[in-house]
KELUMVO-720695 format. One line per 10 residues: number of its first residue (from 1); for each residue y negated, x negated, z of C-alpha. Coordinates in nm, 3 decimals, always signed. Last residue first. Example, Ala and Ser with C-alpha at 12.3 -4.5 7.8 and 13.67 -1.06 7.14 Angstrom:
% KELUMVO-720695
2 = +0.106 -1.367 +0.714 | +0.450 -1.230 +0.780
This chain:
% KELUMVO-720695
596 = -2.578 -2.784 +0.575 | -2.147 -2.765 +0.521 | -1.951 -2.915 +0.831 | -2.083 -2.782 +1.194 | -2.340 -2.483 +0.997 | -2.097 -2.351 +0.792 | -1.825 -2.409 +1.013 | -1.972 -2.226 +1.305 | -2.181 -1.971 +1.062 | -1.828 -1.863 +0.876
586 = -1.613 -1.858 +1.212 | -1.860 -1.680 +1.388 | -1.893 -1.403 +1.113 | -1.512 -1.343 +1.019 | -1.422 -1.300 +1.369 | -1.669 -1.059 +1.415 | -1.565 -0.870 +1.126 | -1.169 -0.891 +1.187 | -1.242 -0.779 +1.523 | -1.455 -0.469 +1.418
576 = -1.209 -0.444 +1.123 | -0.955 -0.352 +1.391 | -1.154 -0.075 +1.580 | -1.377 +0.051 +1.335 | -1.103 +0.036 +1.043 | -0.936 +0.281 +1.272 | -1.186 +0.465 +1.365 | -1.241 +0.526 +0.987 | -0.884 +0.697 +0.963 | -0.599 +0.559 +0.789
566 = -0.271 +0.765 +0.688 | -0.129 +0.417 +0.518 | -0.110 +0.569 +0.166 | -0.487 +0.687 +0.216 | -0.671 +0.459 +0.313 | -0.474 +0.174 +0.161 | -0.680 +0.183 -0.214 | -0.987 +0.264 -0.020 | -0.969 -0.052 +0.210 | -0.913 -0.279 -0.109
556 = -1.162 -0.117 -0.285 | -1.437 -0.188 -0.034 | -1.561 +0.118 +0.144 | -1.283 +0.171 +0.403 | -1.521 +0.140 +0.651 | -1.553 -0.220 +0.909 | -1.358 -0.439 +0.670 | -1.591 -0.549 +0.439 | -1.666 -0.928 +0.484 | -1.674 -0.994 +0.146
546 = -2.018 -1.042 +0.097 | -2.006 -1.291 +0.360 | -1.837 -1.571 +0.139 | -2.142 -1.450 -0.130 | -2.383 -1.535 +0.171 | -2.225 -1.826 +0.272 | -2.196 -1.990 -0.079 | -2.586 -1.961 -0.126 | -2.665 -2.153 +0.237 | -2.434 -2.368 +0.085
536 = -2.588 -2.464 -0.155 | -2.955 -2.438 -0.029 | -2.890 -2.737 +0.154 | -3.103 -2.709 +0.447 | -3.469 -2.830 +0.453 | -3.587 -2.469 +0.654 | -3.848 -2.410 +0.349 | -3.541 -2.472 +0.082 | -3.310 -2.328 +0.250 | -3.524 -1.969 +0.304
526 = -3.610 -2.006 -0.076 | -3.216 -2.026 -0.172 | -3.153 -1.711 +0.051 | -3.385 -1.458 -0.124 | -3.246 -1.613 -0.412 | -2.871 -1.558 -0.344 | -2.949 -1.212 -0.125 | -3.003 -0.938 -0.419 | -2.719 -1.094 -0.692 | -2.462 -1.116 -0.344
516 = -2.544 -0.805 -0.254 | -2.468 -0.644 -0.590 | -2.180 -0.848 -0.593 | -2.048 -0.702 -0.291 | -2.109 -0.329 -0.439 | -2.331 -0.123 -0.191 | -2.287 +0.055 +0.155 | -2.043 -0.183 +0.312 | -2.163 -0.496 +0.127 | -2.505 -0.488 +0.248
506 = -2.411 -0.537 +0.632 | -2.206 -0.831 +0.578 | -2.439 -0.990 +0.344 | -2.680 -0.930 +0.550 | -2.488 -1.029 +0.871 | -2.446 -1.344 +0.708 | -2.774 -1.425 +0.638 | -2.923 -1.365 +1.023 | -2.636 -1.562 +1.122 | -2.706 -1.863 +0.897
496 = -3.083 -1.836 +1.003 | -3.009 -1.800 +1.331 | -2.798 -2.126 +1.336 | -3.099 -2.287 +1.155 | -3.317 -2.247 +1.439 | -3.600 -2.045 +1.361 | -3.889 -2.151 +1.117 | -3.879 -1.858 +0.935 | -3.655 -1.616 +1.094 | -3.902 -1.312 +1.079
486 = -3.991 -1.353 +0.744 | -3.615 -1.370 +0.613 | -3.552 -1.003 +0.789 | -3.860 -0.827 +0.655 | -3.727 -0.960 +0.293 | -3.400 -0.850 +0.347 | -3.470 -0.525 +0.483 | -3.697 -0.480 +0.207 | -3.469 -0.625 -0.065 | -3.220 -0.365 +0.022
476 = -3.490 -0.048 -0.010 | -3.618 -0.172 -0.337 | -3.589 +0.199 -0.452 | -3.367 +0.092 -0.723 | -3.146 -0.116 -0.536 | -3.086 +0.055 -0.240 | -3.027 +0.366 -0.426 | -2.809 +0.244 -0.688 | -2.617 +0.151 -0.373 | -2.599 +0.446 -0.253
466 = -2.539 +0.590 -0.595 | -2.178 +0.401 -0.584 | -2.094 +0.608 -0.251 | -1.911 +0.921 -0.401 | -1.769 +0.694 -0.651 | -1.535 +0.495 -0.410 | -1.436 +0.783 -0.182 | -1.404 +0.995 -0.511 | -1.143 +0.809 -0.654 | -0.951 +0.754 -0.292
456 = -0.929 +1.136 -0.246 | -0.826 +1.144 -0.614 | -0.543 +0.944 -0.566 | -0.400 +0.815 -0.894 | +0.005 +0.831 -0.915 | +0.082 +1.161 -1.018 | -0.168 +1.114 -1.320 | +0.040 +0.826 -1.394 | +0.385 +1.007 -1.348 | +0.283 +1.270 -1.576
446 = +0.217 +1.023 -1.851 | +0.548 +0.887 -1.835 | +0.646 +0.518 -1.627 | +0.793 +0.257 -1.804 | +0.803 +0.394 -2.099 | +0.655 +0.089 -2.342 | +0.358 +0.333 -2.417 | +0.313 +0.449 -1.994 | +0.347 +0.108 -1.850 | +0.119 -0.014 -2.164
436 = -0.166 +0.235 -2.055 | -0.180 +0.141 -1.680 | -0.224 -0.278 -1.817 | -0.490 -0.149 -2.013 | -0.654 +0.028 -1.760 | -0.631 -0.314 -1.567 | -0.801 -0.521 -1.868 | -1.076 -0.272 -1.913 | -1.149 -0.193 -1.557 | -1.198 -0.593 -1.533
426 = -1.394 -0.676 -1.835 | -1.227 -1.025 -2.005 | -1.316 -1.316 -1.848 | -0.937 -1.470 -1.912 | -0.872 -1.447 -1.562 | -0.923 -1.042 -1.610 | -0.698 -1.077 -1.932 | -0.427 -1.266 -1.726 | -0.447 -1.026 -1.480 | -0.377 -0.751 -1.735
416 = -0.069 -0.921 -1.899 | +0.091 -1.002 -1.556 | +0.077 -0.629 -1.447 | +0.212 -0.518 -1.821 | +0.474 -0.857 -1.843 | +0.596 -0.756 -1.475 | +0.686 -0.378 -1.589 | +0.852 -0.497 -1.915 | +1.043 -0.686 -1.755 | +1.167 -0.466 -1.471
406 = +1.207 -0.221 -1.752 | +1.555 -0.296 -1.821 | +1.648 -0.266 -1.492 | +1.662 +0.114 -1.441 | +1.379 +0.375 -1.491 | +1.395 +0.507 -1.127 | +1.405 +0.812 -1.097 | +1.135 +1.078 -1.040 | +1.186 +1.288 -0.704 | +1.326 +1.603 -0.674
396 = +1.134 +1.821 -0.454 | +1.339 +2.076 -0.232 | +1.472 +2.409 -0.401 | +1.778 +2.227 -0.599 | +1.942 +2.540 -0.700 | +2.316 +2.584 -0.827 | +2.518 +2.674 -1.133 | +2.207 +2.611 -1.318 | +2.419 +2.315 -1.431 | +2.062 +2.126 -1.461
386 = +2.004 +2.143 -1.058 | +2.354 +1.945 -1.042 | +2.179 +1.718 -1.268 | +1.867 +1.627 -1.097 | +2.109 +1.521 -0.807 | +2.251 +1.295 -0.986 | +1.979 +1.158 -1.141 | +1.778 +1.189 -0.774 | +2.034 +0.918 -0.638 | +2.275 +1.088 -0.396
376 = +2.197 +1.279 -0.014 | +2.286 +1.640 +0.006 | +2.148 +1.944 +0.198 | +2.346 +2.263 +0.211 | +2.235 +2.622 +0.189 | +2.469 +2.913 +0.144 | +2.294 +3.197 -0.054 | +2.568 +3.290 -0.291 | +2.878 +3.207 -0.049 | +3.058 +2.891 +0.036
366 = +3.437 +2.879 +0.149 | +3.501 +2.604 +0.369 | +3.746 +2.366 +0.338 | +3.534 +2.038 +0.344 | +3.295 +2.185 +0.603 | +3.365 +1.850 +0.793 | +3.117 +1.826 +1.104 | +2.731 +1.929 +1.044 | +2.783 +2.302 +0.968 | +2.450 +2.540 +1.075
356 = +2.572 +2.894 +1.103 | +2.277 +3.134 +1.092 | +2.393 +3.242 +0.725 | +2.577 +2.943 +0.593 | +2.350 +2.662 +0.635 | +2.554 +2.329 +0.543 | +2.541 +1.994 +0.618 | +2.560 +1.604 +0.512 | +2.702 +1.664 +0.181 | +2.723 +1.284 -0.010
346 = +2.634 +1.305 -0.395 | +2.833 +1.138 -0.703 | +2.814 +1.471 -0.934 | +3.197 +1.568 -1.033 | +3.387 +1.281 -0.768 | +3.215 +1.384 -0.498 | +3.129 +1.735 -0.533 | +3.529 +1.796 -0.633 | +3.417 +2.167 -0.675 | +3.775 +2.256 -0.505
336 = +3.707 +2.053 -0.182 | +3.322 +2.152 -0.161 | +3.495 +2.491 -0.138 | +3.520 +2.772 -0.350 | +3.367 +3.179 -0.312 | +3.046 +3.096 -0.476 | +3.124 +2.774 -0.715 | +3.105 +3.019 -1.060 | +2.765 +3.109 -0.974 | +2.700 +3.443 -0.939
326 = +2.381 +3.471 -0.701 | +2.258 +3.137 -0.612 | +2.421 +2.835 -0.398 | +2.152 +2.683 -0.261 | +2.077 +2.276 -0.258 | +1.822 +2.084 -0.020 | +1.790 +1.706 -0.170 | +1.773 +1.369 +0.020 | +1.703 +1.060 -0.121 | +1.784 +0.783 -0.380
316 = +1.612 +0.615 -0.656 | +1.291 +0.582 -0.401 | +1.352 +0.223 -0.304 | +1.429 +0.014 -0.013 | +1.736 +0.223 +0.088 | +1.937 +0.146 -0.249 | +1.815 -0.156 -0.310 | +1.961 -0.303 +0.002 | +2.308 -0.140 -0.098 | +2.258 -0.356 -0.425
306 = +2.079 -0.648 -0.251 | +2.427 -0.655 +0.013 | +2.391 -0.510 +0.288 | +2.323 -0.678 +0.650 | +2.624 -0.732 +0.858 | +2.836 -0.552 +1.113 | +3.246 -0.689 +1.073 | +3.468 -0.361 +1.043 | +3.811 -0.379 +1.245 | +3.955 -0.011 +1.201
296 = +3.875 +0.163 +1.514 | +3.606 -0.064 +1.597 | +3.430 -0.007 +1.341 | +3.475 +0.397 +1.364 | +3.402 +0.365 +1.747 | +3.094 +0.140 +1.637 | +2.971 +0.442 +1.387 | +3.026 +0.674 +1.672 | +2.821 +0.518 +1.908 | +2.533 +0.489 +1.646
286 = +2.487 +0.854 +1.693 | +2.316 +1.035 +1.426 | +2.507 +0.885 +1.129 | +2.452 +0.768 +0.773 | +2.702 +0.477 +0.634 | +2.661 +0.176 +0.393 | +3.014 -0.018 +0.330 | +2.993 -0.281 +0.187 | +3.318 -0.457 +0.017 | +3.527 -0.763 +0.007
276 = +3.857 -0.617 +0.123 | +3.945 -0.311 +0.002 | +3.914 +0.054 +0.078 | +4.049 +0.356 -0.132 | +3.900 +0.658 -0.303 | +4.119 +0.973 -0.270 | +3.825 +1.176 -0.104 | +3.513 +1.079 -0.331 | +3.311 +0.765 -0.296 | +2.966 +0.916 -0.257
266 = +2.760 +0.645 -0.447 | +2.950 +0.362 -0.629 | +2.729 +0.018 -0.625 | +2.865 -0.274 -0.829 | +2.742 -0.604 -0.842 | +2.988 -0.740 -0.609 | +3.167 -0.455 -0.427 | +2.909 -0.227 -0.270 | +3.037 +0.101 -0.129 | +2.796 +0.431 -0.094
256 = +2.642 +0.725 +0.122 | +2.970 +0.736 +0.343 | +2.916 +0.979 +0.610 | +2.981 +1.022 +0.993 | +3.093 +1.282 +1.174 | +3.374 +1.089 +1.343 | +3.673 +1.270 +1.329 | +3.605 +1.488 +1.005 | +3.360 +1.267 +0.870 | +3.550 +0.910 +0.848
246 = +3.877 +1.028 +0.942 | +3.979 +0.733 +0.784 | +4.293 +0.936 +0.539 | +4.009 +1.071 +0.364 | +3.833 +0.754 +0.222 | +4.175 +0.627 +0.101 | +4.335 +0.363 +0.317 | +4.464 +0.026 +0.164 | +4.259 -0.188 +0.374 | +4.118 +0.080 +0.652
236 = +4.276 -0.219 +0.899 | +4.073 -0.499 +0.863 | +4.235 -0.823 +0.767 | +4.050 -0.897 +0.476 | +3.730 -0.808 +0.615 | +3.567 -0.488 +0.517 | +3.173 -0.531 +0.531 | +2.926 -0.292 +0.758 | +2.589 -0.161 +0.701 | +2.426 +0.099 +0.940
226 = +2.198 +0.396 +0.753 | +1.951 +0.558 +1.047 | +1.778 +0.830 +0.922 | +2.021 +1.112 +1.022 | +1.830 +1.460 +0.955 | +1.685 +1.680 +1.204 | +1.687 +1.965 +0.922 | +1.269 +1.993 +0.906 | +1.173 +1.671 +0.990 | +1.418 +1.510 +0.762
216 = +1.314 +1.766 +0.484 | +0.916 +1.683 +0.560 | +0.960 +1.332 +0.561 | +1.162 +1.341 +0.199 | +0.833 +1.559 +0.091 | +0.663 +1.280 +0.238 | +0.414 +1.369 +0.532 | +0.075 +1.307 +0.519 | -0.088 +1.024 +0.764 | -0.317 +1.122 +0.976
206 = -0.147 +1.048 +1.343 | +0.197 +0.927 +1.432 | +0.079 +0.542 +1.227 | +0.071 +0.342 +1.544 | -0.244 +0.239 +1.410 | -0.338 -0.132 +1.465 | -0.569 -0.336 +1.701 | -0.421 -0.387 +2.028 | -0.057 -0.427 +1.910 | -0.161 -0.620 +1.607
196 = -0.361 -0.882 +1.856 | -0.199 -1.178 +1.769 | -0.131 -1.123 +1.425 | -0.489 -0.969 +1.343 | -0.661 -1.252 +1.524 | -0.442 -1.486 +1.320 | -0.517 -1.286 +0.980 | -0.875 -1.340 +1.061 | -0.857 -1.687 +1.167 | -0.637 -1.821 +0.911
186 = -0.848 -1.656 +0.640 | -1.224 -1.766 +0.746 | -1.094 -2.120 +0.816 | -0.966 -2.174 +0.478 | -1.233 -1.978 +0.310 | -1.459 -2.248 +0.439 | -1.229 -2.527 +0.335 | -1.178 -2.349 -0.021 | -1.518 -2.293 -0.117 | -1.567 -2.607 -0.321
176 = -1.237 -2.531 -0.507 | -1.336 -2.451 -0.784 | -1.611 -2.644 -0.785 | -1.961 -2.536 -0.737 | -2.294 -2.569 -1.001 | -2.571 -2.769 -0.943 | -2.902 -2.600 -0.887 | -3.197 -2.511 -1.080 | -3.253 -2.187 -0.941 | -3.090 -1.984 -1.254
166 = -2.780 -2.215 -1.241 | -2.732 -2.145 -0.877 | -2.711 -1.754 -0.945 | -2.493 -1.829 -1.277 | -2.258 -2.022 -1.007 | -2.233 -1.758 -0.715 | -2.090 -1.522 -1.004 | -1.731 -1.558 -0.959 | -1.804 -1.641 -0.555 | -1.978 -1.258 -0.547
156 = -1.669 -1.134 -0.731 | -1.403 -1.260 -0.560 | -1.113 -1.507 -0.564 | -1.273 -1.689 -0.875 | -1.415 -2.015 -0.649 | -1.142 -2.035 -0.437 | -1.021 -1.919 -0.083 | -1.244 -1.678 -0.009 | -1.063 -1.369 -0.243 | -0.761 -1.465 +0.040
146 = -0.962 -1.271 +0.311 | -0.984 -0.990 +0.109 | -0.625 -0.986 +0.010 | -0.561 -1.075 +0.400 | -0.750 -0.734 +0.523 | -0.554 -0.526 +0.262 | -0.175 -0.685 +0.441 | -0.339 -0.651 +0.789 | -0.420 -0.248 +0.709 | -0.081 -0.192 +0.498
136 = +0.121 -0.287 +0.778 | +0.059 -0.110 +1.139 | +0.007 +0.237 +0.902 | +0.364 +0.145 +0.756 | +0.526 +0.145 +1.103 | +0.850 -0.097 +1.079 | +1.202 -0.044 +1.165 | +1.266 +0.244 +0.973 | +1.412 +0.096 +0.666 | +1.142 +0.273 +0.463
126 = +0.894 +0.024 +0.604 | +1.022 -0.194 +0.372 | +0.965 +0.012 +0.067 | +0.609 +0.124 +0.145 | +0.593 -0.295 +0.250 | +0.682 -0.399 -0.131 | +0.493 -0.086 -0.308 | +0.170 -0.209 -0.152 | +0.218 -0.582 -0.220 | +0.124 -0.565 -0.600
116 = -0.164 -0.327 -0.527 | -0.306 -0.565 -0.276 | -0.340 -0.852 -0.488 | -0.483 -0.631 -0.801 | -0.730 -0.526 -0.516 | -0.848 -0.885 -0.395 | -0.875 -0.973 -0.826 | -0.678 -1.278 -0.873 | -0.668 -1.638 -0.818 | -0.730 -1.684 -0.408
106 = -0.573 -1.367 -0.368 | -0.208 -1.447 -0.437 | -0.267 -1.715 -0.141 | -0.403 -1.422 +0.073 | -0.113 -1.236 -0.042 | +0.169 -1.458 +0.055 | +0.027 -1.539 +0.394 | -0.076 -1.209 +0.514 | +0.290 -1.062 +0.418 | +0.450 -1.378 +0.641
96 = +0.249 -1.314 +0.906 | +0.301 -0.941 +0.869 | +0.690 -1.030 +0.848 | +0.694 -1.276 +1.147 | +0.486 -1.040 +1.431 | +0.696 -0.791 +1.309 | +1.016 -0.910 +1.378 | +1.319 -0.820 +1.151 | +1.402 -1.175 +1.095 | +1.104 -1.205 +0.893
86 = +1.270 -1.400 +0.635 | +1.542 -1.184 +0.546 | +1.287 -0.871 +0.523 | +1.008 -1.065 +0.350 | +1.285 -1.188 +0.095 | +1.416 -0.857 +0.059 | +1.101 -0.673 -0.054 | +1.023 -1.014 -0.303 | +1.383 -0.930 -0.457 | +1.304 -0.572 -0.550
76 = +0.909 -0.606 -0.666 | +1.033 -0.481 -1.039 | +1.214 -0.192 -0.899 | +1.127 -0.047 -1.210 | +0.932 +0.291 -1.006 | +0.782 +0.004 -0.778 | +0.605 -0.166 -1.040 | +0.475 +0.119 -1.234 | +0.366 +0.296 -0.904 | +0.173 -0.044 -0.831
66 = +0.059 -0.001 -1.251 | -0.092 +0.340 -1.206 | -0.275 +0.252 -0.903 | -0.434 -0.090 -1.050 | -0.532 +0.110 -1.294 | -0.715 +0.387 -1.121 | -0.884 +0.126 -0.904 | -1.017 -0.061 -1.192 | -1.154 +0.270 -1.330 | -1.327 +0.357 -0.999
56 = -1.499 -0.026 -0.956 | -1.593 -0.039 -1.282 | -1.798 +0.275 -1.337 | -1.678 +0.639 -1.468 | -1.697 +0.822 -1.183 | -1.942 +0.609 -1.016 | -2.192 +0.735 -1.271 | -2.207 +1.053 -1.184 | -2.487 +0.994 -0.987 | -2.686 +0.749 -1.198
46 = -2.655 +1.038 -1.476 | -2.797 +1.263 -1.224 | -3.114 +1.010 -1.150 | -3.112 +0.854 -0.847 | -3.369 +0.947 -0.565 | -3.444 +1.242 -0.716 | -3.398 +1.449 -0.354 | -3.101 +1.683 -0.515 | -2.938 +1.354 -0.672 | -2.940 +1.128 -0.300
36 = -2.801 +1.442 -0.151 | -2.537 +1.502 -0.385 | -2.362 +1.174 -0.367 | -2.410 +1.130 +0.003 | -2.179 +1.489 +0.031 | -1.947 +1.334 -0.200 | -1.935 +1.058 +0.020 | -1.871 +1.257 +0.305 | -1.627 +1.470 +0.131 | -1.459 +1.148 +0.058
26 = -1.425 +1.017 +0.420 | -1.336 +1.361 +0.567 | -1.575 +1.544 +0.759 | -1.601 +1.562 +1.158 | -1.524 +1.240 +1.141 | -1.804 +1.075 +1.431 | -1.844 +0.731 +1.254 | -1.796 +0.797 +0.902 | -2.099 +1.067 +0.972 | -2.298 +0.810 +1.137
16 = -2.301 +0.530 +0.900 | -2.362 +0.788 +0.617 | -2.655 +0.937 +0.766 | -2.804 +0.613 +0.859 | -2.769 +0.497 +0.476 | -2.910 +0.839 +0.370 | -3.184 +0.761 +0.625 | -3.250 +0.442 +0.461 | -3.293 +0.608 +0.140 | -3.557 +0.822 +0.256
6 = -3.745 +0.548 +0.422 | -3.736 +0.334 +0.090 | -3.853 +0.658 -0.123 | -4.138 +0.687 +0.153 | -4.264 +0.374 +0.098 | -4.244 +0.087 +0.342
C-alpha cells in the first residue's frame, strides 16, 4: 500500500464517519472532503472543481429546472389524481402504486429523470394533508433506482456492461437479459419498503424547512382542512345566494370556490346563488360545523371535481397576509363596501385589527391603516391587489401557474430531452437542454430556474466527485479490489458473488456507479474465469450492484430528494440499510440459484 492509497482511504473513513454522526451538514461535509483531498495534492485543483461542472451536477440541475417546469404547467395534473383515486387514500396502496409506476418508467430512462417526473406529483399529493411527504419521496427515489435494473439501458453501469464484455471477448447482453434479476431485485425492495414503511420511514416533523405557505399556517393557526361537497337537485341552498346560507356568519366557515362543469369561480361573492350540479370546496377548523352546514341544507360529501382537485394539488392558489397602509382609499370601509369578492376573487379568512384577532364575519367592519387580514385566492389575484398599491401583500407571493397552454409545451421539453439521452446523445447536455427550452418557449422565466436548483444538493454531489477521482487515480479502489479477489480464490462461489456485490455496493457510495462498474468488470471476469463460472453474469451482477446506493444520499437520485423531503443521513441509514441488504441477498440468491 502506498501512502497516497492510505491517505485516501482515510478520507473515505472520514467521510463514512462524519455522514454518520451529523454534526455537519451533508454538503458542508462534502465540501469539507473536497478541500482536504486538494490541500494534501491528492487531486489536482482543476480535478477538484471539477464536480461543479461534471455530468452528474449539470444533469441534476436540469432535471430540477424541468420538475419545477412540469409542475408550474400543471402538466403532471391527471397522473396526481389517478394515484389519489386509485390509492383509495391508503398509504400502503398509493406508495405501492408510486413504486410501481416509476420503477417501470425507470427501466427506459435515466433513474433521476424518473424521479424528477414523480417528485412534483407526490409534493402535490401530499398537499392534501393526508400523506407525510418525507414517508413518500424516500420509497418513490429507492424504486427509480430499483427500476434502472430492469433492462439493459436502465442505468449506467448496465448501459456500458456491453463495451466491458466486448473488450474481454465476450458476447454481448440483451436488452432484456437483466430483466429477471432486476425483477426480483425491484419487487423485493419496494416490498420490504411497503411492508415495513412504518418501521423504516421519516415521519417527516423533523428537518424539513418550512414553506413560506407552512410558515403563515403555522404562524395564524390557519384552517388546512378543505371538505368537498356537491348540491343535489333537491337540496335546499338551491336558489339561495351565498349570503342568505349563513355560511360564515353562522357557521364560520368559508367558500374558497364552486365547480360547475369545467368552470371554477374562486370566492363567489355575497349575491352569488347555488344550483344544482355544483362543488362546493369549503375551509373550516371544525369539521362539525361543516356537517351542521350540510346537514342544514342537504349537501351530499364527495370528492371534487379535477378542477376543485387542481386547485388544492397545485401551487396556483394559497394563502396571502394583506395590510392596509397609510392613506389608502379602503381605510375607513368595509370588506362589504370594497366588494373584495366580486373586485379581486379572494376569500378573507381573518383580520388583525390592533390586538383584536376577527375569525367570524368581519363583513361590516370598518378597517383602519394598519389592519392585517390574511386571504386565500389564486396568487394572480392576489398579485394584483398588491399592484393597486392600495394595499400590501407582506407574505411571499408565489409564481403562478402558466395556464394550460403550456402543458404541451412542458411535456414536449421533458419528452424531447429523454428522447435525446435514449438517442445516445450526452446526458447533462440533453437535460440542460430540455431546462433551456422551458425557459425560451416561457414556460417557466429565468428567475424561476435559478429558483428552482438547490445548491445544497449541487454541492452534495460535487463536493464528493474528487473522492472518487481519488480512488481512481491513486489506485486506491483497485487495491481493495484486488486484495479482496485474492483472498476468495478458490472459495465457494456463493462468497465469491457476495464478496463482488458488496464491492460494487460499497464502491458506488463514494464514487460514480459507472466508475465502479469500469474498475470491477475485469477484475470480476478473471475471478469467473479461474472459479469456471460464467463470467457473464458474474459481470451483470456487479454493474446490477452498482446501483445499490441507498445507504447516503450520494447517488443522484438520493440527493435530488434530500432535500425536498427534509432527509437526514440516519434516515437513509435506517431504511436504505434494509433496502441494501435486501438488495444483496436477493441479487447473490438468484444469481447464483438461476444465472452461473
Amino acid at each position: 500500500m502506498t501512502p497516497e492509497i492510505g491517505l485516501v482511504l482515510a478520507f473515505l473513513a472520514l467521510t463514512a464517519v462524519l455522514f454518520s454522526l451529523e454534526r455537519l451538514r451533508s454538503d458542508v461535509v462534502a465540501v469539507l472532503i473536497l478541500a482536504g483531498l486538494a490541500w494534501t495534492r491528492l487531486v489536482t485543483p482543476a480535478e477538484a472543481f471539477s464536480g461543479l461542472s461534471g455530468s452528474a451536477v449539470i444533469s441534476m440541475i436540469g432535471v430540477m429546472i424541468m420538475g419545477y417546469g412540469l409542475d408550474r404547467a400543471g402538466a403532471l395534473r391527471g397522473l396526481t389524481l389517478r394515484l389519489v383515486r386509485a390509492s383509495g387514500g391508503r398509504e400502503a396502496a398509493l406508495l405501492a402504486l408510486t413504486c410501481a409506476a416509476v420503477a417501470a418508467l425507470s427501466a427506459f430512462m435515466q433513474n433521476v429523470g424518473a424521479a424528477a417526473l414523480f417528485l412534483p406529483v407526490l409534493v402535490r399529493i401530499s398537499r392534501m394533508g393526508r400523506f407525510s411527504l418525507p414517508r413518500l419521496l424516500m420509497p418513490m427515489g429507492f424504486a427509480a433506482i430499483l427500476g434502472g435494473t430492469l433492462s439493459m439501458v436502465g442505468s449506467g453501469p448496465l448501459i456500458i456492461l456491453n463495451d466491458l464484455l466486448k473488450q474481454e471477448g465476450l458476447d454481448k447482453l440483451g436488452l432484456f437479459s437483466v430483466t429477471p434479476l432486476g425483477f426480483a431485485v425491484a419487487a423485493a425492495g419496494i416490498g420490504a419498503l411497503v411492508v415495513f414503511r412504518r418501521v423504516l420511514l421519516p415521519e417527516g416533523d423533523g428537518a424539513a424547512r418550512p414553506s413560506g405557505q407552512q410558515v403563515l399556517i403555522e404562524t395564524w393557526q390557519l384552517p388546512k382542512t378543505v371538505y368537498h361537497y356537491a348540491v343535489p337537485a333537491g337540496s335546499r341552498i338551491v336558489g339561495l345566494s351565498r349570503e342568505e346560507t349563513g355560511l360564515w356568519r353562522d357557521y364560520g366557515l368559508n367558500l374558497l370556490a364552486v365547480g360547475e362543469g369545467d368552470a371554477v369561480l374562486h370566492a363567489p361573492w355575497r349575491h352569488f346563488r347555488f344550483t344544482a350540479g355544483q362543488a362546493l370546496a369549503i375551509l373550516g377548523r371544525d369539521e362539525g360545523d361543516v356537517e351542521r352546514f350540510a346537514r342544514a341544507y342537504g349537501l351530499e360529501p364527495g370528492g371534487p371535481s379535477e378542477e376543485l382537485q387542481d386547485l388544492l394539488l397545485t401551487s396556483g392558489s394559497g394563502f396571502a397576509e394583506v395590510v392596509i397602509p397609510p392613506r389608502s382609499p379602503y381605510a375607513g370601509r368595509t370588506l362589504r363596501e370594497m366588494a373584495l369578492r366580486k373586485n379581486f376573487a379572494v376569500e378573507p379568512i381573518l383580520l388583525l385589527s390592533g390586538d383584536r384577532e376577527t375569525r367570524a364575519d368581519f363583513s361590516d367592519q370598518v378597517l383602519k391603516p394598519g389592519d392585517i387580514f390574511v386571504v386565500f385566492g389564486p396568487w394572480d389575484n392576489i398579485r394584483a391587489l398588491d399592484d393597486k398599491r392600495d394595499f400590501r401583500v407582506v407574505s411571499p407571493v408565489e409564481t403562478g401557474l402558466p395556464g394550460r397552454r403550456r402543458i404541451r409545451e412542458a411535456l414536449l421539453c421533458f419528452a424531447g430531452a429523454m428522447v435525446l439521452v435514449l438517442l445516445g446523445f450526452s446526458l447533462p447536455l440533453s437535460l440542460f437542454s430540455g431546462a433551456l427550452a422551458m425557459v425560451l418557449l416561457r414556460v417557466i422565466s429565468m428567475d424561476d430556474a435559478y429558483r428552482a436548483v438547490d445548491w445544497r444538493t449541487v454541492f452534495l454531489l460535487a463536493g464528493l466527485i474528487p473522492l472518487g477521482i481519488a480512488m481512481e487515480k491513486t489506485g486506491a479502489a483497485a487495491y481493495l479490489a484486488g486484495g479482496l479477489m485474492e483472498v476468495l480464490q478458490g472459495r465457494h462461489p456463493l462468497l465469491l458473488l457476495s464478496a463482488v456485490a458488496l464491492l460494487a455496493t460499497g464502491f458506488s457510495l463514494f464514487m460514480s456507479n459507472v466508475a465502479a462498474t469500469v474498475l470491477l468488470v475485469p477484475l470480476v471476469i478473471h475471478m469467473a474465469r479461474l472459479a469456471s463460472l460464467d463470467p457473464r453474469m458474474l459481470a451483470l451482477l456487479a454493474a446490477v450492484c452498482a446501483s445499490n446506493s441507498f445507504l447516503l444520499p450520494t447517488h443522484q437520485v438520493n440527493a435530488l430528494l434530500m432535500s425536498p423531503g427534509g432527509y437526514r443521513n440516519a434516515d437513509y441509514l435506517r431504511a436504505g440499510g434494509l433496502t441494501t441488504v435486501v438488495f444483496l441477498l436477493v441479487a447473490v440468491v438468484f444469481t447464483y440459484l438461476f444465472l452461473i
